[in-house]
N, C-alpha and C positions, 0 to 999 in steps of 0.2 A: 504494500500500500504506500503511495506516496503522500509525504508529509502537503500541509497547506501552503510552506513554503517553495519548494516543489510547482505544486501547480501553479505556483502564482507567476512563477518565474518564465519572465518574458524576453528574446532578443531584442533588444534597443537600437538604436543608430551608431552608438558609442560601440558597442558590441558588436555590429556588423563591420565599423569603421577599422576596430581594434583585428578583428580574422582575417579583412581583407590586406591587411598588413603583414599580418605572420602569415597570412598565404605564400605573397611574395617574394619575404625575405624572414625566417621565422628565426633567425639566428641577430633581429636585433634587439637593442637592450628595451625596459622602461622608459628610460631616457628616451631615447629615439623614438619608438613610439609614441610617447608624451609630448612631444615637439610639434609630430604629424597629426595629431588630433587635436592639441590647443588645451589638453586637459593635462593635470599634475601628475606626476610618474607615482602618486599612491593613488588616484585612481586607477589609472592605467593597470598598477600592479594589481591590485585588489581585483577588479575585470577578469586579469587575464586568469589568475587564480580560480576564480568561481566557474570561469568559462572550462577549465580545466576540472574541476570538481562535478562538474554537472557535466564532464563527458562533451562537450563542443568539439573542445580543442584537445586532442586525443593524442598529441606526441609532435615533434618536430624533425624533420631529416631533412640531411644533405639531398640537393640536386647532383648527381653525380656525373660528370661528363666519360662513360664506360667506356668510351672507343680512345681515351686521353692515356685509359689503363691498363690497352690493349684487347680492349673485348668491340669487337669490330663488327658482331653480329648482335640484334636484336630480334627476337620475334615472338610470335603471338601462336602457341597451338591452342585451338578449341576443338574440346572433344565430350565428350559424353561417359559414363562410369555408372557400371550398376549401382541400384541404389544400397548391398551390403559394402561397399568398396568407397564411398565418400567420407569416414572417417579414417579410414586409413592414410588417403590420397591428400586428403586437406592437413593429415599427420604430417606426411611426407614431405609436401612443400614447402610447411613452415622451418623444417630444417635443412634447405638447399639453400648455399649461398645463392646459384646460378639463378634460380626462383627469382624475380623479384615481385610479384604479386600474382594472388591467387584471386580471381573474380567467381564467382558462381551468378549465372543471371538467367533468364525468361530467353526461350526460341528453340531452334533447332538444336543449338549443341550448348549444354550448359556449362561446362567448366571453360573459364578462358587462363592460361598462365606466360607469364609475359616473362622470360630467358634470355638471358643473355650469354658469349661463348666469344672464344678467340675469333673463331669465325663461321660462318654458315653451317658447313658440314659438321662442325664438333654436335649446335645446336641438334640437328638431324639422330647423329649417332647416340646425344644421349637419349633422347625421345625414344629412339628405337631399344634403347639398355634398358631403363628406368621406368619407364610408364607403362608397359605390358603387363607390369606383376597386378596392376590396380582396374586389371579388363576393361581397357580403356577404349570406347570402338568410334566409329565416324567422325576422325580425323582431320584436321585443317591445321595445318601450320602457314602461317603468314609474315613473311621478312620483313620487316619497317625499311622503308628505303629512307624516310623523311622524318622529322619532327619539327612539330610549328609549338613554339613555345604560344600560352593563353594570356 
């Protein structure tokens, strides 16, 4: 049951002002943020805290530039997995470096997992190693040739 504090609790302007900032750069301080909003860096902090307590703002990462680090392949397999074999498979991905997000969604093939690899073929080879054991069937891998930053 949630408290009446809980339900009372609304996204503001300040609140949407303060995500759309750690959206884009979630590595800057109070300060910085406090600046970009015209509000004092103990609101700012208190904000981001709560936003954080109430699950909004749910962690911060590095944009990583992979092909800087030698991983030169990106791509997207969406497949399908019987339904005894989805806690396994959603096991599994969360302990793959190569993994970088596991989607599960609504269509034709519901798992989608986005991989990274030195280069194309490695990608291929592991899909062919790794994903069999979890009876993975109707198949699509997709290269990223491009990405448009938002």
């Amino acid at each position: 049951m949630r408290s009446d504090e809980e339900k009372k609790f609304k996204i503001d302007a300040l609140d949407m002002k303060i995500i759309e900032i750690m959206e884009e750069d979630c590595s800057k301080s109070y300060d910085e943020i406090s600046k970009e909003t015209g509000k004092s860096l103990w609101t700012v902090r208190d904000r981001i805290i709560l936003l954080k307590q109430r699950g909004v703002i749910k962690g911060c990462k590095a944009k990583i530039d992979f092909q800087s680090v030698g991983m030169h392949c990106k791509a997207f397999i969406s497949f399908n997995v019987p339904a005894e074999m989805i806690d396994g498979i959603v096991k599994f991905a969360k302990t793959q470096k190569r993994i970088k997000r596991t989607v599960i969604t609504t269509g034709q093939r519901r798992f989608i997992m986005e991989i990274i690899g030195e280069d194309c073929s490695e990608i291929r080879e592991y899909a062919r190693k790794e994903l069999p054991k979890f009876g993975i069937y109707d198949i699509d891998l997709q290269v990223v040739l491009d990405e448009i930053e938002q």
